[in-house]
RODO-2510 file (C-alpha; in nm, 4 decimals, decimal comma):
residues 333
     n   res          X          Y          Z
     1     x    -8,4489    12,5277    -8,5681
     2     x    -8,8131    12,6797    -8,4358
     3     x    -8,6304    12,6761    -8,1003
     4     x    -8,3412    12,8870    -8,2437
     5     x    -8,5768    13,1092    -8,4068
     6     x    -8,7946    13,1535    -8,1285
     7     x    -8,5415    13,3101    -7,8783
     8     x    -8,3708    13,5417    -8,2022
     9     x    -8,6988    13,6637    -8,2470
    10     x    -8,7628    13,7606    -7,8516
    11     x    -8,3610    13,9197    -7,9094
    12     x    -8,4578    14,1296    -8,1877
    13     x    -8,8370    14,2251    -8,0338
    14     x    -8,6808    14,3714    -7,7237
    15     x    -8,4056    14,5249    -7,9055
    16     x    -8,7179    14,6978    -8,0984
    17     x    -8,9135    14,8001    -7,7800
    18     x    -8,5453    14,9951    -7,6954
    19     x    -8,5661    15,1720    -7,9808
    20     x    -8,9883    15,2500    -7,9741
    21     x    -8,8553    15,5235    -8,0956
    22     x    -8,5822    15,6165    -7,9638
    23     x    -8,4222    15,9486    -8,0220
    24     x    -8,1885    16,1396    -7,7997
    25     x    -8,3377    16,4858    -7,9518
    26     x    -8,7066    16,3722    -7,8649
    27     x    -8,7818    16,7457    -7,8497
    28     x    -8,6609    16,7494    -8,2060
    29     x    -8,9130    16,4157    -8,3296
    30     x    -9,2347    16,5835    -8,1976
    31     x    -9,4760    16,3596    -8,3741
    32     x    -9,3372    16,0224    -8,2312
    33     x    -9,3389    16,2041    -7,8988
    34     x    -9,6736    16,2417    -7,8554
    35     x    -9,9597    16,2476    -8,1218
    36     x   -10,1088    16,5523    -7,9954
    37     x    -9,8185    16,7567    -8,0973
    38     x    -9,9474    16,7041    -8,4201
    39     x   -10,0502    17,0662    -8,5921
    40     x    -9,8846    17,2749    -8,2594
    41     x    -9,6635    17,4770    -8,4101
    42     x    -9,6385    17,8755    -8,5369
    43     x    -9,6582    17,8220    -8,9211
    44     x    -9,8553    17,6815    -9,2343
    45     x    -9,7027    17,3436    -9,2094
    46     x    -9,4178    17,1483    -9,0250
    47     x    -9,1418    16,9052    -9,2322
    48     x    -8,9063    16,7009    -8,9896
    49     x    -8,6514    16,4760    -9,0855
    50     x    -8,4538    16,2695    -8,7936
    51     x    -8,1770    16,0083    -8,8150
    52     x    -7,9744    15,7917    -8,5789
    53     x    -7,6677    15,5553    -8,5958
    54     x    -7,6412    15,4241    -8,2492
    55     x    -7,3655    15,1964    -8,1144
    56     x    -7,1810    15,1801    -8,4918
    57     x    -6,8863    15,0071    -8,3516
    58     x    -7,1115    14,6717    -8,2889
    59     x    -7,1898    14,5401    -8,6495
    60     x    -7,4072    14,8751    -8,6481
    61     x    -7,6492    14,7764    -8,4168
    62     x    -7,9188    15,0516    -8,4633
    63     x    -7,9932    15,2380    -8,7671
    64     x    -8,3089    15,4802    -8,7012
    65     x    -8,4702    15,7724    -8,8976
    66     x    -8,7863    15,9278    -8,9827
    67     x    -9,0126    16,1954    -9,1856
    68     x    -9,3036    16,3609    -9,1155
    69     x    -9,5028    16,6360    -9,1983
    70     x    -9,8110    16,8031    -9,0497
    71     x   -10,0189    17,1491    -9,1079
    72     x   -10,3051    17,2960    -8,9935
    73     x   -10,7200    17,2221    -9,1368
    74     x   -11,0455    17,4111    -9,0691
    75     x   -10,9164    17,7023    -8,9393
    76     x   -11,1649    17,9039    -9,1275
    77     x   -11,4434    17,6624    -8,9778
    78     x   -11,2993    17,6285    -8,5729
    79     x   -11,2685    17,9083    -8,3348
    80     x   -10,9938    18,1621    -8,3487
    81     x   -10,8620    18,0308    -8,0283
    82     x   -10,8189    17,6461    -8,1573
    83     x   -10,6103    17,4362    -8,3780
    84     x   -10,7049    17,1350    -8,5552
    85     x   -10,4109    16,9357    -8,7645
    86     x   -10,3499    16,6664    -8,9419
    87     x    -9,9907    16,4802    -9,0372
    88     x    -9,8260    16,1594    -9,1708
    89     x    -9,4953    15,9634    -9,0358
    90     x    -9,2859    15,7582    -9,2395
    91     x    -9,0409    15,5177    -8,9557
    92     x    -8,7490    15,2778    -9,0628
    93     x    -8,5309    15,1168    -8,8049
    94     x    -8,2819    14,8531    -8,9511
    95     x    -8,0875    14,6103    -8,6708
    96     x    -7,8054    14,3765    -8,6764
    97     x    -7,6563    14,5032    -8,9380
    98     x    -7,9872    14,5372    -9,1909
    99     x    -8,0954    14,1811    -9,0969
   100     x    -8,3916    14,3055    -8,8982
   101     x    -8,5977    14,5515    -9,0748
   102     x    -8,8773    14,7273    -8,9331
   103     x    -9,1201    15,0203    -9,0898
   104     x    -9,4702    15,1942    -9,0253
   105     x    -9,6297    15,4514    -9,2193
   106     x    -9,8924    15,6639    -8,9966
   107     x   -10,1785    15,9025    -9,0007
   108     x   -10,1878    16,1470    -8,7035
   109     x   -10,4667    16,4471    -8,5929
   110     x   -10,4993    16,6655    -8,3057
   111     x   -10,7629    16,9068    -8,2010
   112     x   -10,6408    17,1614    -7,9660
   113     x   -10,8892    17,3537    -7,7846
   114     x   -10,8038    17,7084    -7,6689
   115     x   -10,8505    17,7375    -7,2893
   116     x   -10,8835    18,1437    -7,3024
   117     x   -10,9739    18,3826    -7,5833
   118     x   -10,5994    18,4869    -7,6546
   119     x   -10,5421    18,1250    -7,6593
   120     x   -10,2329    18,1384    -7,4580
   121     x   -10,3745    17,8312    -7,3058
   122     x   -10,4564    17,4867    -7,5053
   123     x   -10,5497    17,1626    -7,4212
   124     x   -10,4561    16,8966    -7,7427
   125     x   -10,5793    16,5475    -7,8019
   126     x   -10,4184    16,3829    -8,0621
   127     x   -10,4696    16,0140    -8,2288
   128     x   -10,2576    15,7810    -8,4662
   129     x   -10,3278    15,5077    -8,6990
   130     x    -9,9954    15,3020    -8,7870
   131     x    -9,9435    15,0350    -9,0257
   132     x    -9,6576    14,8164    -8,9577
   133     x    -9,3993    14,6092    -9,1274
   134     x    -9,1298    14,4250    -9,0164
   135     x    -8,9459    14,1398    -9,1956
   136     x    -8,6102    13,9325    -9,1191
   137     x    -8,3533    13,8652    -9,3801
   138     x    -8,2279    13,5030    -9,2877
   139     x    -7,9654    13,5626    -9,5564
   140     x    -7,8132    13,8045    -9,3346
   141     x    -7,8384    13,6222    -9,0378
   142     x    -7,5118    13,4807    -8,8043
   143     x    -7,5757    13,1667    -8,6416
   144     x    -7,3506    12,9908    -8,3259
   145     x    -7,2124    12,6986    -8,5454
   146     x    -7,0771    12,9696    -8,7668
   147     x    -6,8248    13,1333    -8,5368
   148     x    -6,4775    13,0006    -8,5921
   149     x    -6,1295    13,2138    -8,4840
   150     x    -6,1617    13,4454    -8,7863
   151     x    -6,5312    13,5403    -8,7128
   152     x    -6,8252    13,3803    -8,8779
   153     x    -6,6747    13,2126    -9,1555
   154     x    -6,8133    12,9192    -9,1181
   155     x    -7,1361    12,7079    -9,2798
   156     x    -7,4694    12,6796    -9,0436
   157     x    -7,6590    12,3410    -8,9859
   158     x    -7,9660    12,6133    -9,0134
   159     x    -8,1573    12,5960    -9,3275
   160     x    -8,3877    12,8901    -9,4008
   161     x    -8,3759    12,8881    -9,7886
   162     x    -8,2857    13,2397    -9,8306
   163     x    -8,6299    13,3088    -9,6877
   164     x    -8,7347    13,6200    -9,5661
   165     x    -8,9952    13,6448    -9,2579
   166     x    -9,2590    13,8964    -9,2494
   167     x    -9,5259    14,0234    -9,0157
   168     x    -9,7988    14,3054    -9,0808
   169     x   -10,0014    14,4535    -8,8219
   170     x   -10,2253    14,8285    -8,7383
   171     x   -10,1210    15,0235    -8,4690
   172     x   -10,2851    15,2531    -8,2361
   173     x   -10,1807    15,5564    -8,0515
   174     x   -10,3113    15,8392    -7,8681
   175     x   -10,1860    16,1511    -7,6288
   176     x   -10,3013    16,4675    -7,4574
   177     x   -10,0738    16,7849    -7,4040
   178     x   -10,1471    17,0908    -7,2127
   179     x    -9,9576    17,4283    -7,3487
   180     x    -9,9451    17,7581    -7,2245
   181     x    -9,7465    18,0778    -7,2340
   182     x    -9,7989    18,4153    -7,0609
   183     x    -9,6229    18,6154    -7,3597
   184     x    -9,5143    18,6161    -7,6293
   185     x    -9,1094    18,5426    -7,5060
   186     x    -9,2308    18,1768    -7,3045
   187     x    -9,4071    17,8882    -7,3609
   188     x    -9,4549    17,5862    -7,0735
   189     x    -9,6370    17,2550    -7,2008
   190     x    -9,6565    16,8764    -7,0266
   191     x    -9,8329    16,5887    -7,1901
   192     x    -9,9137    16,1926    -7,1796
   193     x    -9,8450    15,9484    -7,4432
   194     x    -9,9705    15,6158    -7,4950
   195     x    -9,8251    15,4108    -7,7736
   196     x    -9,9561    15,0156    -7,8979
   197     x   -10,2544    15,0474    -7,6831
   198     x   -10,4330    14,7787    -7,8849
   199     x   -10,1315    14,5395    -7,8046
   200     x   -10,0636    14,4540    -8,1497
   201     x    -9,9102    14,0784    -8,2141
   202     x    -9,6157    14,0083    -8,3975
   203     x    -9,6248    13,6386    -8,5305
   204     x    -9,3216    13,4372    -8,7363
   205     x    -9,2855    13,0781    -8,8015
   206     x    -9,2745    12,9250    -8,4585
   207     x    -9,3394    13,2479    -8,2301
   208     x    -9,5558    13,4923    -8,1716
   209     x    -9,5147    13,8336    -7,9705
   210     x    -9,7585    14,0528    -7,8376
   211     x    -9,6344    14,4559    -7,8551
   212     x    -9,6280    14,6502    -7,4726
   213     x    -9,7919    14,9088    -7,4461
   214     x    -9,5408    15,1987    -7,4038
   215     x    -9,6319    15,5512    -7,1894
   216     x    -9,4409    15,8407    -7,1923
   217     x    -9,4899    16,1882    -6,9238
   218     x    -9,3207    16,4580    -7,1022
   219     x    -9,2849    16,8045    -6,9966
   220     x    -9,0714    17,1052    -7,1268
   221     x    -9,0306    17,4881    -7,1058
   222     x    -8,8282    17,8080    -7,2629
   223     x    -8,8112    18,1381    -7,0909
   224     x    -8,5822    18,4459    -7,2005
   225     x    -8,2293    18,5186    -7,0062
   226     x    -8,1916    18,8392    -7,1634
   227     x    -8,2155    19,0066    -7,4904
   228     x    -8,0258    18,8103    -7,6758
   229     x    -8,0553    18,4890    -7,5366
   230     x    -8,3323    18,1881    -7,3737
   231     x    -8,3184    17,8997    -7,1867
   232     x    -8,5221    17,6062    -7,3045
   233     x    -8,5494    17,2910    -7,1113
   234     x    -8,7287    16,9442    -7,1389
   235     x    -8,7902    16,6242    -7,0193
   236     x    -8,9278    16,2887    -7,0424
   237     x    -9,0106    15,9615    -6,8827
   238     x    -9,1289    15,6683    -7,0548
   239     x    -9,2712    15,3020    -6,9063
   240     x    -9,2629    14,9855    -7,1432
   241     x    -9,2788    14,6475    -7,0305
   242     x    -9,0832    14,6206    -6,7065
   243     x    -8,8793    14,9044    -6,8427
   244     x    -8,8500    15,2803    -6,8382
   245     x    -8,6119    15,5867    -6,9134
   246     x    -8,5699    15,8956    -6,8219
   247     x    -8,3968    16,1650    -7,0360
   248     x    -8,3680    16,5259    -6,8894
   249     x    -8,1063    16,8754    -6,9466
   250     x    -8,1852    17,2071    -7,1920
   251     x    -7,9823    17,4357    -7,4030
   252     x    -7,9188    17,7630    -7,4269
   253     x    -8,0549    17,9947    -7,7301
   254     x    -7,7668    18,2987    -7,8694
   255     x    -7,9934    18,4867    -8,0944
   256     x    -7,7400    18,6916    -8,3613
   257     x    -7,9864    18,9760    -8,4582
   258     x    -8,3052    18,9401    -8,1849
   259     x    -8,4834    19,2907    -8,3609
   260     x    -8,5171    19,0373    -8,6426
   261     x    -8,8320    18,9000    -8,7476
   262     x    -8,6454    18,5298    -8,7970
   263     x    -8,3159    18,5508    -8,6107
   264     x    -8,0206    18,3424    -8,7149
   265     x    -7,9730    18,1696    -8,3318
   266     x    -7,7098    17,9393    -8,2008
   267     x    -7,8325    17,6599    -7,9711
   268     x    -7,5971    17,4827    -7,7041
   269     x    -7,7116    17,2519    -7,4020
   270     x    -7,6872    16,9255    -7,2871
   271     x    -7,9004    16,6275    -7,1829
   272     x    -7,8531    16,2738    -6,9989
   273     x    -8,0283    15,9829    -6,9859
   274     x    -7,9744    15,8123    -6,6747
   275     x    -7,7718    15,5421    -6,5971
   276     x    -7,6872    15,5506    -7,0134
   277     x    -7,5579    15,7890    -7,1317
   278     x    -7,4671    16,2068    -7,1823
   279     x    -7,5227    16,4007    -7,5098
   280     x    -7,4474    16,7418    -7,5426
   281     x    -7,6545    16,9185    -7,8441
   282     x    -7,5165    17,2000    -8,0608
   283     x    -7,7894    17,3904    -8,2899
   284     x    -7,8017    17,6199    -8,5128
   285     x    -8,1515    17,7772    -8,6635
   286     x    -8,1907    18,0098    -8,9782
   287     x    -8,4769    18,1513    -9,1516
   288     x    -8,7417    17,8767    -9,1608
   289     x    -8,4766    17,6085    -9,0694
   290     x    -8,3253    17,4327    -8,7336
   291     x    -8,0386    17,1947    -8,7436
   292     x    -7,9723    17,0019    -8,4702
   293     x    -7,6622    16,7238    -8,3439
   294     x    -7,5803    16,5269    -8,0632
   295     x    -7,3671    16,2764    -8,0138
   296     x    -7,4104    15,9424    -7,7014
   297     x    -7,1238    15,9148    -7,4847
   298     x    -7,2062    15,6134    -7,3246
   299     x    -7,1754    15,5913    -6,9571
   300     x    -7,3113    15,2192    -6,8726
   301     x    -7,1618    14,9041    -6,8631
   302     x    -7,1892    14,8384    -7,2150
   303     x    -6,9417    15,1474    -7,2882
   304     x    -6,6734    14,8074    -7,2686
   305     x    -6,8368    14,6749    -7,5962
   306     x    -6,9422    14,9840    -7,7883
   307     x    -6,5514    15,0714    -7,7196
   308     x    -6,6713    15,4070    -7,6348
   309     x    -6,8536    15,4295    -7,9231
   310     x    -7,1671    15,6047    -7,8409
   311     x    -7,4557    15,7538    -8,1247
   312     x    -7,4804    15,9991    -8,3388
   313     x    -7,7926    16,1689    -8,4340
   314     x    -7,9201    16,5019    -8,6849
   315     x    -8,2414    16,6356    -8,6734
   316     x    -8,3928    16,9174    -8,9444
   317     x    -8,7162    17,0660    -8,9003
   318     x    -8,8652    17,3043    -9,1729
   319     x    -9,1446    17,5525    -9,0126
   320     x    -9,3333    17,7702    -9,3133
   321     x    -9,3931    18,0672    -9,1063
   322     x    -9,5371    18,3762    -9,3772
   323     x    -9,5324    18,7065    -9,1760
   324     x    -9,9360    18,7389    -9,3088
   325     x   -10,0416    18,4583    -9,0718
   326     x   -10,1752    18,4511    -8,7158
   327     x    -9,9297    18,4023    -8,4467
   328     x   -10,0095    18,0770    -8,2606
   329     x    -9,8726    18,0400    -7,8956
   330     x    -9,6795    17,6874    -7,9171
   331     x    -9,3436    17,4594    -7,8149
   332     x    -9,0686    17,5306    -7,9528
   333     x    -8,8496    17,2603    -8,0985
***
């Protein structure tokens, strides 16, 4: 039975380092991108809320979503030209149909320092402390003595008691992001990520396994087309254990009423990840609000078993912008 349990666990650990997080809108999840995104934005404070369903077709493989909120401190007590913030993350990602559940709750900070005396130009350094939870319901579990012609109907030799496994453990991240803009219509930023870098260990009955450290080089940009509309673009590639990805496309900004001083916009675009799969995005953005879809249409080899089936995901950020505050140059998600 430890033998069994030893190679489910390595299944479900490297099904979890897929999804570390993993979010087609990434430029929409700013806070698991990279911790020093944490306080860049043009507002009093920052609410996002992200959830994905990928591959529902097999036994709902992946459930992800997440909350966070950050906002600005000190700004009576820094320079004019920096930003200091401070946020919190709540993560839940539920696999195999609920069986594996995993969560973390995290702090996050970032000082950005302003590069000129506009600040148009900031360098960010941003840290997270994560606790971590993750627990298997045996209950739920499907085991190979099980499978008869009408599915898993029958009774395992495995005894687990109805037990649930648990493990605990702190995680550490950190990340530095360079943003700049040249007015007031563009914005250009590229950053570093570097997520587990104390290697946290995951131990069970019978296994233990220690966390990869996962990198990610992100990079992204929006520039006006015209009056009425801008292109925005980003861009990311990430390293974990043997492994990496590389997402990359943009959409395209229709703003309704442009003299406005929070236009009602339209966003459509695009983005691939390679060798997995295409998502186009539709957007739409109004007063202090952006909503944001895309859906996975799978393009590897396991397009045969998610029977074309790829992922949907919704993302809805809240940005308190009062007209009395300083404008602060930043990304745009």
């Amino acid at each position: 039975m430890k033998k069994l349990l030893f190679i489910l666990l390595i299944i479900c650990c490297e099904n979890i380092i897929a999804q570390d997080p993993h979010f087609s809108q990434f430029f929409s999840s700013p806070l698991t991108l990279n911790p020093a995104f944490t306080g860049k934005f043009d507002g009093s404070y920052r609410v996002a809320g992200n959830y994905r369903n990928q591959w529902p077709s097999i036994n709902n493989a992946f459930t992800t979503s997440t909350l966070s909120a950050d906002f600005h401190i000190m700004q009576n007590k820094i320079a004019s030209n920096d930003t200091w913030g401070l946020g919190f993350i709540a993560y839940n990602d539920k696999s195999a149909n609920g069986a594996v559940n995993y969560n973390y709750f995290t702090a996050s900070t970032a000082y950005h320092k302003g590069l000129d005396e506009e600040g148009y130009h900031q360098l960010g350094v941003g840290l997270q402390i994560s606790y971590s939870n993750m627990f298997i319901t045996t209950s739920k579990l499907n085991f190979a003595d099980q499978l008869t012609t009408s599915g898993f109907t029958g009774i395992t030799n495995e005894v687990f008691n109805n037990s649930t496994l648990q493990t605990k453990y702190i995680d550490v991240n950190a990340g530095i992001l360079y943003n700049g803009s040249t007015n007031d219509r563009n914005n250009f930023y590229f950053g570093v990520s570097l997520y587990h870098i104390n290697r946290p260990t995951q131990s069970f009955t019978g296994a233990t396994y220690q966390l990869n450290p996962r990198a990610t080089i992100h990079a992204g940009t929006y520039f006006p087309l015209g009056d009425r509309s801008t292109l925005h673009l980003s861009a990311l590639q990430s390293f974990q254990g043997g492994t990496n990805e590389t997402v990359l496309g943009g959409a395209v900004q229709f703003m309704a009423n442009p003299d406005a001083e929070k236009p009602v916009s339209l966003y459509t675009g695009a983005w691939i990840r390679l060798n997995d799969a295409f998502f186009p995005y539709v957007g739409l953005e109004f007063g202090d609000f952006r909503l944001g879809a895309t859906y996975d249409i799978n393009t590897s080899s396991l397009k045969t078993a998610s029977e074309g089936v790829g992922g949907i995901e919704i993302s809805l950020i809240y940005v308190r912008r009062p007209s009395t505050e300083k404008s602060i140059n930043c990304p745009k998600f």
